[in-house]
N, CA, C and O of each residue as an XYZ file, in Angstrom:
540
protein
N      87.769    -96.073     23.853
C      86.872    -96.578     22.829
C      85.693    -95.632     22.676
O      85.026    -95.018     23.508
N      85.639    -95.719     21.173
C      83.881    -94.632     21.623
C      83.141    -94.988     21.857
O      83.085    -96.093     22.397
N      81.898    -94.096     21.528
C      80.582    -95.175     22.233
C      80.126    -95.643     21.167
O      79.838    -96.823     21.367
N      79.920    -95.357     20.194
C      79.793    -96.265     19.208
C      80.612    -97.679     18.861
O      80.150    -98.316     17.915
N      81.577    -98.134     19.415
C      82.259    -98.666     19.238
C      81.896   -100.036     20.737
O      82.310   -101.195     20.714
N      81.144    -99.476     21.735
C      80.638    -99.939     22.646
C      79.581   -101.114     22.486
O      79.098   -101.674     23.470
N      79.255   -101.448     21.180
C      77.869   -102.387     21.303
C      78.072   -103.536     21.476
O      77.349   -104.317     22.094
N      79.492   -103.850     20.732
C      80.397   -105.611     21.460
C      80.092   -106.149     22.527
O      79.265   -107.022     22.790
N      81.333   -105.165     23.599
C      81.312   -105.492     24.605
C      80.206   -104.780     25.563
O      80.346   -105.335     26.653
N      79.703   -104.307     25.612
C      78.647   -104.067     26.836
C      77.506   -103.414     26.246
O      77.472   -102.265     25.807
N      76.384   -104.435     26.285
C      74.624   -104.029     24.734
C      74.375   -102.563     26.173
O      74.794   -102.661     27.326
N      73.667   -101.456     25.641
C      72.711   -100.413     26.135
C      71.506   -100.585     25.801
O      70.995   -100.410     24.695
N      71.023   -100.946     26.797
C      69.140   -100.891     26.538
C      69.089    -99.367     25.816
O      69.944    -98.483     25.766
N      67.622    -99.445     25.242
C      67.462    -98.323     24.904
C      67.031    -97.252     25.689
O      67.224    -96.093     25.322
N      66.364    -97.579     26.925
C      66.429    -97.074     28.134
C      67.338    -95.994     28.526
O      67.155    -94.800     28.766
N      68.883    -97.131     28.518
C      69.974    -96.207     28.930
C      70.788    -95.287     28.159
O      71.630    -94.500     28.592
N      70.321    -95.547     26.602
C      70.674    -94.965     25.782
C      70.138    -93.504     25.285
O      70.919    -92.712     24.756
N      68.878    -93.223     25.470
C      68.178    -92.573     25.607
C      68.401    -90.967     27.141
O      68.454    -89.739     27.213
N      68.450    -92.194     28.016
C      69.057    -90.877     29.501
C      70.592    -90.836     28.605
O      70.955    -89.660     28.588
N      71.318    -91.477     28.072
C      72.730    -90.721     28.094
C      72.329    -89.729     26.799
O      71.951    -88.768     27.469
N      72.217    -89.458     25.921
C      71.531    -88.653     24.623
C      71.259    -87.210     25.271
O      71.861    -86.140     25.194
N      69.974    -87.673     26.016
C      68.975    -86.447     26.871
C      69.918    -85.676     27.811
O      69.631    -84.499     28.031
N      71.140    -86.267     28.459
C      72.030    -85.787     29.422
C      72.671    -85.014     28.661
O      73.291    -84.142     29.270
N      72.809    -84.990     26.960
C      73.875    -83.747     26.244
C      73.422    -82.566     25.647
O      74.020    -81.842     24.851
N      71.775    -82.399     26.337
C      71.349    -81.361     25.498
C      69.905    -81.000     26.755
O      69.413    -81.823     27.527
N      69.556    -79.694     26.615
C      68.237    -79.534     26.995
C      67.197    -80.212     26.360
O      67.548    -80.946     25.436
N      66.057    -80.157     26.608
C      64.531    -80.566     26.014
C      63.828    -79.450     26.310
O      63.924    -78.647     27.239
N      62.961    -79.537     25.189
C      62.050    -78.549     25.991
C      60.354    -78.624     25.697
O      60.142    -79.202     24.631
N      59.119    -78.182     26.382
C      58.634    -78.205     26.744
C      57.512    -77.793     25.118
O      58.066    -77.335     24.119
N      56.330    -77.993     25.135
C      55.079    -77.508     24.114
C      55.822    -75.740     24.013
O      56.758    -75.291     23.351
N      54.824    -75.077     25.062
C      54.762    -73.619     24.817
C      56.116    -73.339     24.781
O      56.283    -72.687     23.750
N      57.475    -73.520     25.514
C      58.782    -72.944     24.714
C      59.118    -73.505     23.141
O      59.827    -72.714     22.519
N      58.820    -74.455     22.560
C      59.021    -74.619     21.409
C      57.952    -73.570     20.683
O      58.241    -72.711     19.850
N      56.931    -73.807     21.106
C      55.791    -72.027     20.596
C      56.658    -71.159     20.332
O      57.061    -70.858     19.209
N      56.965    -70.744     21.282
C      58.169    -69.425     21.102
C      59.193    -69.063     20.454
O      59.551    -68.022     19.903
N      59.809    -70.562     20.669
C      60.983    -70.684     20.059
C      60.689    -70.438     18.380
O      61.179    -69.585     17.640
N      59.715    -71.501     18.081
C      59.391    -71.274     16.546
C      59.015    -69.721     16.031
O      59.467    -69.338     14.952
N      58.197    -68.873     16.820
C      57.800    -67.504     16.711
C      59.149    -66.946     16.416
O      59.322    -66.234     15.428
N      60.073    -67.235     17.209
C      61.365    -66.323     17.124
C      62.629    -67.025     16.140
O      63.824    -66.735     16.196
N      61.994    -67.994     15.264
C      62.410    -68.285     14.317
C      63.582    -69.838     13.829
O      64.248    -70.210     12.863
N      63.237    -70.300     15.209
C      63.586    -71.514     15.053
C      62.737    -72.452     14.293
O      61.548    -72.300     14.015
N      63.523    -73.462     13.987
C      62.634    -75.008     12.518
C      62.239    -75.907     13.543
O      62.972    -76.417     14.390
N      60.714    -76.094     13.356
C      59.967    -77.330     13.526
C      60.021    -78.500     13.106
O      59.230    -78.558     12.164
N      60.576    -79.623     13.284
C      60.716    -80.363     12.313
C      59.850    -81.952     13.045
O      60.094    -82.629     14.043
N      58.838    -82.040     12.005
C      57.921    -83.000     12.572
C      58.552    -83.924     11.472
O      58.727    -83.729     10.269
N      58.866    -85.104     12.367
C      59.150    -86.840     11.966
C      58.294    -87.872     12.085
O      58.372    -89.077     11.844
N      57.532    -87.215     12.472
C      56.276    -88.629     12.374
C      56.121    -89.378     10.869
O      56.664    -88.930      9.859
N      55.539    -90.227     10.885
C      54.990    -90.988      9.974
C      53.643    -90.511      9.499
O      52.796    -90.030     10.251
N      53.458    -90.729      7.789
C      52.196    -90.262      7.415
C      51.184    -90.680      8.035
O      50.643    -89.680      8.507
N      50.588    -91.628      8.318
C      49.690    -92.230      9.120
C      49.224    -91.370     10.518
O      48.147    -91.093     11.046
N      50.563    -91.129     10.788
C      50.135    -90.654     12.530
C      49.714    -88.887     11.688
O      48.765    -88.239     12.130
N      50.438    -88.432     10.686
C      50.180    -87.171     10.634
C      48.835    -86.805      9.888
O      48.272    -85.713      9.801
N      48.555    -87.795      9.477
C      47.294    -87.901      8.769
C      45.680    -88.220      9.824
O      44.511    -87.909      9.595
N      46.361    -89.003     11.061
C      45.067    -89.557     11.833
C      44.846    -88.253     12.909
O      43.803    -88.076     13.539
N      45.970    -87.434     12.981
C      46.148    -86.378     14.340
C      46.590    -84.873     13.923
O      46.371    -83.968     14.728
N      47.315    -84.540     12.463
C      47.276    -83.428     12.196
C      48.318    -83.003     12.326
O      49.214    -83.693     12.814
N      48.535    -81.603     11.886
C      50.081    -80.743     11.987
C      49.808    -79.529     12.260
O      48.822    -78.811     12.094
N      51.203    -79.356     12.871
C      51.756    -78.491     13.344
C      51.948    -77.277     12.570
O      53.011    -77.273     11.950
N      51.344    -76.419     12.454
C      51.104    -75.006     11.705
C      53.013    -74.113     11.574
O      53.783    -73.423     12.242
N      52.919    -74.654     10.496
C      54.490    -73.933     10.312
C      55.632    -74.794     10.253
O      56.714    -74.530      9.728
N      55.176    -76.227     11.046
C      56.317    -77.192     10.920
C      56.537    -77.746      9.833
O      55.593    -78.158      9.159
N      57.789    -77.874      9.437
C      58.672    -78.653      8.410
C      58.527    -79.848      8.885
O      58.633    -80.226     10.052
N      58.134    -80.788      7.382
C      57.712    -82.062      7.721
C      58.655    -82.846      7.235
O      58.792    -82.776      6.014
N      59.275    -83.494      7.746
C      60.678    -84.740      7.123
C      60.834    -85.556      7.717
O      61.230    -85.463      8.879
N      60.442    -87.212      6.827
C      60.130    -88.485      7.048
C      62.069    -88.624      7.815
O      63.177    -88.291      7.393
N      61.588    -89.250      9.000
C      62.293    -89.659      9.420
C      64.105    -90.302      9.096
O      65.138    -90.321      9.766
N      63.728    -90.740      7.753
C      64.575    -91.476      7.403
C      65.634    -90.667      6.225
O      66.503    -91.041      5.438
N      65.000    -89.336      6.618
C      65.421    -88.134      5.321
C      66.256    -87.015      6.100
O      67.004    -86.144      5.656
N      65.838    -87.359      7.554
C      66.252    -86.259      8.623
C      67.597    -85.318      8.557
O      67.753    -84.108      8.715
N      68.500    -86.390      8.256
C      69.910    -85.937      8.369
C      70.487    -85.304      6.750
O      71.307    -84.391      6.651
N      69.767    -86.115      5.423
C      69.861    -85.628      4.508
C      69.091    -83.971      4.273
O      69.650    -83.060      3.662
N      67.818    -83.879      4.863
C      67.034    -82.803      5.123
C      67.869    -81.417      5.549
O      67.639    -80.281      5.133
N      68.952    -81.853      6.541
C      68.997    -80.914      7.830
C      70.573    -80.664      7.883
O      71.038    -80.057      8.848
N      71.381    -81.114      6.881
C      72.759    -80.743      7.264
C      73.204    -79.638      5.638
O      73.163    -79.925      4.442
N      73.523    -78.604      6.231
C      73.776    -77.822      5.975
C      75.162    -77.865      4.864
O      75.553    -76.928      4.167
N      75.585    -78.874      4.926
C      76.683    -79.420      3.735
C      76.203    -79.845      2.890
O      76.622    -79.714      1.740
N      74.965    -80.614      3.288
C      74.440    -81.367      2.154
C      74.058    -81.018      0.696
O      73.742    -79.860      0.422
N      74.081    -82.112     -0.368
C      73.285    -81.489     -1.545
C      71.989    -82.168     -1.556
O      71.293    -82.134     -2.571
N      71.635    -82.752     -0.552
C      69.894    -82.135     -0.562
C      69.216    -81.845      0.510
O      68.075    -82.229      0.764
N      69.876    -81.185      1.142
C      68.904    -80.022      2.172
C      68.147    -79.352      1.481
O      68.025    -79.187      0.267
N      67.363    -78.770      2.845
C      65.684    -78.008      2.449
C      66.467    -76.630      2.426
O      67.630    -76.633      2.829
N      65.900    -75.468      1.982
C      66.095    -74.599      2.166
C      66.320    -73.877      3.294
O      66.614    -72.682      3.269
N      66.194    -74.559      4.333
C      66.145    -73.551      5.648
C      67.219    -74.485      6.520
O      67.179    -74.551      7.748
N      67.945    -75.019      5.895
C      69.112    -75.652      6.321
C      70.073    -74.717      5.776
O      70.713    -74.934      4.747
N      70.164    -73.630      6.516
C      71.514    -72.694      5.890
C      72.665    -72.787      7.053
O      73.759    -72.619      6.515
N      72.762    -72.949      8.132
C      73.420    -73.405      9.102
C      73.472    -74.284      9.792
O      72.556    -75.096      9.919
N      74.580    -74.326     10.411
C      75.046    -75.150     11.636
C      74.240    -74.634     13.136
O      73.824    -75.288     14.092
N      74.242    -73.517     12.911
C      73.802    -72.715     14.170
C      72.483    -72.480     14.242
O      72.001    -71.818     15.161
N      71.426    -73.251     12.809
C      70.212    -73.355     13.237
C      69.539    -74.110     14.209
O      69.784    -75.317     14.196
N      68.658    -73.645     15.144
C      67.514    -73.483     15.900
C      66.982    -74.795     15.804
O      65.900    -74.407     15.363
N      66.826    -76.193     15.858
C      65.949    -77.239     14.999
C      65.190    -77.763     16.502
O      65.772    -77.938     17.573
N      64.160    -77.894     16.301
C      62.949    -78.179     17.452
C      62.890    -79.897     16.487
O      62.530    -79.699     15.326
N      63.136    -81.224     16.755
C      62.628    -82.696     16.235
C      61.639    -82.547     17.232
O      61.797    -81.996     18.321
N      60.229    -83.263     16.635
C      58.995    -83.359     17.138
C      58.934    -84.939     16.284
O      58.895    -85.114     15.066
N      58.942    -86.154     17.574
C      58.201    -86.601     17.100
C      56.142    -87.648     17.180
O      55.160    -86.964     16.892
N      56.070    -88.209     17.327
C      54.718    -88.510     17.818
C      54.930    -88.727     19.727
O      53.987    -88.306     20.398
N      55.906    -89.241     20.348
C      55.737    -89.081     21.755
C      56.978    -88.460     22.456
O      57.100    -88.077     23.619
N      57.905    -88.467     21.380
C      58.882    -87.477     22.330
C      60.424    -88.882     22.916
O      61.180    -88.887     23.887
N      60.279    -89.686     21.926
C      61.253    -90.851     22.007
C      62.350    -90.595     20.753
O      63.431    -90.009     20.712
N      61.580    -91.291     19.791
C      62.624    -91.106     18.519
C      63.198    -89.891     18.193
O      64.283    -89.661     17.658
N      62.038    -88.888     18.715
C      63.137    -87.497     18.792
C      64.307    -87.321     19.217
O      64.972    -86.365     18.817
N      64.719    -88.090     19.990
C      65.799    -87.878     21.196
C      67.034    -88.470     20.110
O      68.089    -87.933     19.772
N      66.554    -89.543     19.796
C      67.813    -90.017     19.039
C      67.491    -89.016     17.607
O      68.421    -88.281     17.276
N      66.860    -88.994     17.188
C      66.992    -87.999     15.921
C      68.129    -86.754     16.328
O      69.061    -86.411     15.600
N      67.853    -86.264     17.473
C      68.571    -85.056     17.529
C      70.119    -85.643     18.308
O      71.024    -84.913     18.713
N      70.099    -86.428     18.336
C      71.953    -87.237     18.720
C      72.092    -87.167     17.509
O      72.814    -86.199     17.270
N      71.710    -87.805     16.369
C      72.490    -87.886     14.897
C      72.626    -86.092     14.268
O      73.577    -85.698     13.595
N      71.416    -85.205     14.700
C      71.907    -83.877     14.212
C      72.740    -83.706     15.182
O      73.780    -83.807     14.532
N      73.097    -83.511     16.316
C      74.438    -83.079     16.794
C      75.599    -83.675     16.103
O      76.327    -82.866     15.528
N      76.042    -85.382     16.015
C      76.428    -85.288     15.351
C      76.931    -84.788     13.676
O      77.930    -85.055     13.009
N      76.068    -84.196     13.488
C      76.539    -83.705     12.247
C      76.680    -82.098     12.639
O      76.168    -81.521     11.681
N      77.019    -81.349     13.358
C      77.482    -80.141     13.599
C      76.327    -79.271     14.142
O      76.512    -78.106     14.496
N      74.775    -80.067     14.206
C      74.127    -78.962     14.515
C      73.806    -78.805     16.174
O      72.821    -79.239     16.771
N      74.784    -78.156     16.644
C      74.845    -77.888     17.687
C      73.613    -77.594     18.790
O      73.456    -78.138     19.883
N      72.795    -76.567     18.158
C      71.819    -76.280     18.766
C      70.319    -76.964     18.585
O      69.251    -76.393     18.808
N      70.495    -78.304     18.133
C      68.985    -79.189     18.013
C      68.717    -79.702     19.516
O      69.528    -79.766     20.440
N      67.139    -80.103     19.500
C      66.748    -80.104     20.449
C      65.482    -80.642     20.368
O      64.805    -80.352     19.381
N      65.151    -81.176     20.991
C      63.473    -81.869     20.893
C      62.585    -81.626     21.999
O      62.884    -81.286     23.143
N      61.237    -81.888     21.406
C      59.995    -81.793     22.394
C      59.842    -82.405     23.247
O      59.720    -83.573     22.876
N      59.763    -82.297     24.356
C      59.354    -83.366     25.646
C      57.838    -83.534     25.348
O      57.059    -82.601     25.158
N      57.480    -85.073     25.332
C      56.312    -85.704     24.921
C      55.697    -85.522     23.586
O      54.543    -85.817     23.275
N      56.630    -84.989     22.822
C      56.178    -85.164     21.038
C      54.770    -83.960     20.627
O      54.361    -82.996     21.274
N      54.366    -84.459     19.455
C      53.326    -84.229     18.978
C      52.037    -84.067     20.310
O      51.270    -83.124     20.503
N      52.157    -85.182     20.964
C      50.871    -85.492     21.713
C      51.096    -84.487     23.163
O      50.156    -84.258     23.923
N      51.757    -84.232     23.270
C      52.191    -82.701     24.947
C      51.839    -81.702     23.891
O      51.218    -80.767     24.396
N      52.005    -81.578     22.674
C      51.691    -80.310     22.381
C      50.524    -80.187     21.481
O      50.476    -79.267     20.665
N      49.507    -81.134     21.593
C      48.049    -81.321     21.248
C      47.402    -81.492     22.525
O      46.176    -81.399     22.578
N      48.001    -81.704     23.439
C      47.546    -81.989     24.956
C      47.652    -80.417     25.657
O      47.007    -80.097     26.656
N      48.831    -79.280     24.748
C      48.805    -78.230     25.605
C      48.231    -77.355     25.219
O      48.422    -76.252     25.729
N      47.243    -77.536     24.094
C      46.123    -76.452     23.401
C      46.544    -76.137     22.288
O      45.670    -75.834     21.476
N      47.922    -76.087     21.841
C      48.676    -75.360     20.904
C      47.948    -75.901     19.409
O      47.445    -76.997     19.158
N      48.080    -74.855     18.658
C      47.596    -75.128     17.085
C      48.004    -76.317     16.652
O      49.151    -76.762     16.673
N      46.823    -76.925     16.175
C      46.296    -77.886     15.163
C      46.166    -78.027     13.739
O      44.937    -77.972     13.716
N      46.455    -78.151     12.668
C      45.495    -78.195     11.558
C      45.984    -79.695     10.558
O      47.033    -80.332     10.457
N      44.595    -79.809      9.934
C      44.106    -81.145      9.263
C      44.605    -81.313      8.450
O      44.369    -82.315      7.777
């Protein structure tokens, strides 16, 4: 059975759903996503206007409401952003603590993008690690 097919018979906290997600991919850290973006990987901040409006953005990050993510970001699509030209893109999900990211980037794997990946502790580890700000 898959795991999707799993919610019948046996519920997953989100808890446990979350460690199994995080177990199929690295995370990574404020300053390696720095880098990573320098060397040309997509930022992709999911927060909500509110939070991006009370705390600010991420200098260079691509901003896509949550609920646009997968339409945004798959490379088949007919309405991806422009910098959705592959499968084999680079995608950093950022979101305000480093939760909903996790599942954001389970639904881009599922859709072929192999190499997504999210911030450990969101927005707020990487306003906490000095890294650029703006209003």
């Amino acid at each position: 059975m898959s795991e999707a097919g799993q919610g019948h018979g046996n519920p997953v906290g989100i808890d446990e759903l979350l460690d199994r997600i995080r177990a199929g991919y690295e995370r990574i850290g404020p300053e390696e996503a720095a880098t990573e973006a320098a060397g040309g990987a997509l930022l992709v901040d999911i927060r909500y206007a509110a939070l991006r409006e009370k705390d600010g953005l991420i200098p260079g990050a691509l901003v896509v409401e949550r609920n646009e993510l997968e339409w945004r970001l798959d490379p088949q699509g007919s309405h991806r952003v422009p910098q959705a030209v592959s499968h084999d893109l680079r995608v950093v999900v950022i979101c305000n603590e480093g939760y909903a990211s996790s599942l954001a980037v389970a639904s881009l794997r599922q859709l072929g993008l192999h190499r997504a990946t999210d911030l450990t502790g969101g927005f707020q580890a990487w306003r906490a690690a000095g890294l650029p700000v703006t209003r």
